[in-house]
N, C-alpha and C positions, 0 to 999 in steps of 0.2 A: 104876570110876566114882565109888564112894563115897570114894575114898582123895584123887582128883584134886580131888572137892569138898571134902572138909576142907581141902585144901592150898588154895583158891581162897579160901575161909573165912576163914582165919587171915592170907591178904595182905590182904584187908578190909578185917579188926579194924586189921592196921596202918597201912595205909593213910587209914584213918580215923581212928587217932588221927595222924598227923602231918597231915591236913588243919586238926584245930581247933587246931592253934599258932598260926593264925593270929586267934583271938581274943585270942592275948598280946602281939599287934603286929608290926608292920614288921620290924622288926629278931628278932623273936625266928623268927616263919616264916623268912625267909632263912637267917638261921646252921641253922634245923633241913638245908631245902634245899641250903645248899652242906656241910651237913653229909654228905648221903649222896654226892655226889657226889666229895666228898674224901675217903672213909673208905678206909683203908687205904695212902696215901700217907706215904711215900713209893714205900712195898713194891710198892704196887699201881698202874696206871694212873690214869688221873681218869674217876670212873663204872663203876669196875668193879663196882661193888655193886649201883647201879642197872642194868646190864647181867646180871648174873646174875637180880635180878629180872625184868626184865622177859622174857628168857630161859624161864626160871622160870613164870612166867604162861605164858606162850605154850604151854609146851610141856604145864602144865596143863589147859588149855583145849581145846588139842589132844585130849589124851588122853580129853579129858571128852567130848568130839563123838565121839571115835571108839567110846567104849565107847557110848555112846548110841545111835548108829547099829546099833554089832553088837547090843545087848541087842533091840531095836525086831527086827530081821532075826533073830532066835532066835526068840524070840515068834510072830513071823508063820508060822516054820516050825512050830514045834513044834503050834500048830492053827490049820492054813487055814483051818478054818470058824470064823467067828467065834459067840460065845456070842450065845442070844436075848436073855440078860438076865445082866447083870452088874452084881450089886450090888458100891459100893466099900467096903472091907476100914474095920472101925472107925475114926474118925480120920482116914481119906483124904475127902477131896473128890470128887463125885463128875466134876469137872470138873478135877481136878488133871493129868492127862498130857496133855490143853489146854493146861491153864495153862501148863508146865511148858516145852512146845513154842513157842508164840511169848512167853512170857517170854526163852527163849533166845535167840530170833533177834530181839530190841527188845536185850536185854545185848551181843550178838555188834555190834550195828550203834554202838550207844554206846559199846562201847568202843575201838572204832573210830577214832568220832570226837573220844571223848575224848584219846586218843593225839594226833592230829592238831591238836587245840586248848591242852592245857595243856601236853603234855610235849614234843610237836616243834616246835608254836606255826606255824604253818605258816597259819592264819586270822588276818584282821585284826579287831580291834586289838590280838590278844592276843601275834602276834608282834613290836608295837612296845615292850611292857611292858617296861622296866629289870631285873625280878626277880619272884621267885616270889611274892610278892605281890601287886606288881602284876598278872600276868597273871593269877589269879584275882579279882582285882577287876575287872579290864577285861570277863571272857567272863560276871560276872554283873553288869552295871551295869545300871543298871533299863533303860535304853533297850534292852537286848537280852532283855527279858522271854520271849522264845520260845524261846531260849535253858534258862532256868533252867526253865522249864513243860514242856519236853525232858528234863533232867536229871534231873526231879521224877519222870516218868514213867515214866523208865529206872527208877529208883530202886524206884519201885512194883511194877514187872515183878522186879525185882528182891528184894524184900520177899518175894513167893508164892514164888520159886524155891527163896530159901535155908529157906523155912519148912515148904513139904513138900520137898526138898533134903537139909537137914542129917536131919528127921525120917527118913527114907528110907535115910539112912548109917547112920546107927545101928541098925538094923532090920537093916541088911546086914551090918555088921560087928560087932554085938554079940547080931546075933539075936533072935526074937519074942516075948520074956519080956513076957507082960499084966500083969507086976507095976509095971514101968518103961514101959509104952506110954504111960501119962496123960502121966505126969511128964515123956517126952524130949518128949514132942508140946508140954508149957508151955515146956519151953529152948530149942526147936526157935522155937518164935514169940515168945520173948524175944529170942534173940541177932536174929531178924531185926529187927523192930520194935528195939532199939537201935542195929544195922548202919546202918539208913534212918534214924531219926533224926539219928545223928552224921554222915549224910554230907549230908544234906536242909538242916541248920543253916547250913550254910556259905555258900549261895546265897543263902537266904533271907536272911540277914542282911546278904548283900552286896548284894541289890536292895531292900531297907529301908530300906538308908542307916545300917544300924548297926555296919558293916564297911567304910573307906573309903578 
């Protein structure tokens, strides 16, 4: 589970940085855009890269539901009876595997839709849009404000997940050292809180009217 979330992690980070190319224009988001799409040509097919990603995701995602389900189904066995009183562990929330649970299923249903709206374009008007520009302009133009106040939401659900998420990786995989608990828990809600903000800009700016 923790290895599936690193790997969810780091399509992000990249993901979000080739979203803000498009603060360097028209022309510079496209070439990024038909950039991944032609990479590897002539060797390769058209989109073989993006097909390994998305691939790639899926099968992350996958994986990440499934250990989630098995750990939940361990747990339940290993004590049927549940504790009178369970204080959460320093640094946890005590509301975090809440959170954690329909954070997942708000990320699960956005990215859904996300798929469906920028990358298959399958909604109007973002499947009439010319290029990757446009279609991100189109599905956040202020008239579709419910839209972006969606995205923003996601985004949030998103924020708590990777914040106790990443926290909780490392715990796993580098184990309970209290010398490093302060300090992953400060990286752990940095990388989120920069994650959201870099992908939060993009909307924003384009139902602003400072993106157009």
């Amino acid at each position: 589970m923790a290895v599936s979330g690193i790997l969810m992690v780091l399509f992000l980070i990249a993901h979000m940085a080739g979203n803000l190319h498009i603060f360097e224009g028209r022309e510079s988001m496209n070439d990024y855009a038909e950039g991944l799409r032609t990479f590897g040509e002539p060797l390769l097919p058209r989109e073989s890269l993006l097909w390994v990603l998305r691939i790639g995701l899926i099968a992350a995602i996958g994986v990440h539901i499934a250990s989630s389900i098995a750990l939940t189904h361990r747990a339940l066995h290993a004590r049927p009876v549940r504790y009178v009183s369970r204080k959460p562990a320093k640094g946890e929330s005590p509301h975090a595997a809440a959170t954690m649970r329909w954070g997942a299923a708000v990320i699960v249903l956005f990215v859904i839709w996300h798929l469906l709206d920028l990358t298959f374009r399958t909604v109007n008007p973002v499947k009439e849009a010319p290029d990757a520009y446009g279609a991100v302009v189109a599905t956040f133009a202020p008239e579709r404000w419910p839209v972006t106040v969606f995205y923003l939401l996601a985004l949030a659900a998103l924020g708590f997940h990777l914040r106790h998420g990443i926290w909780s990786a490392v715990q796993t995989i580098a184990g309970p050292g209290l010398a490093w608990r302060r300090r992953w828990q400060a990286v752990a809600l940095a990388v989120a809180v920069i994650i959201v903000a870099g992908f939060a800009i993009v909307p924003l700016a384009v139902s602003f009217g400072l993106v157009s």
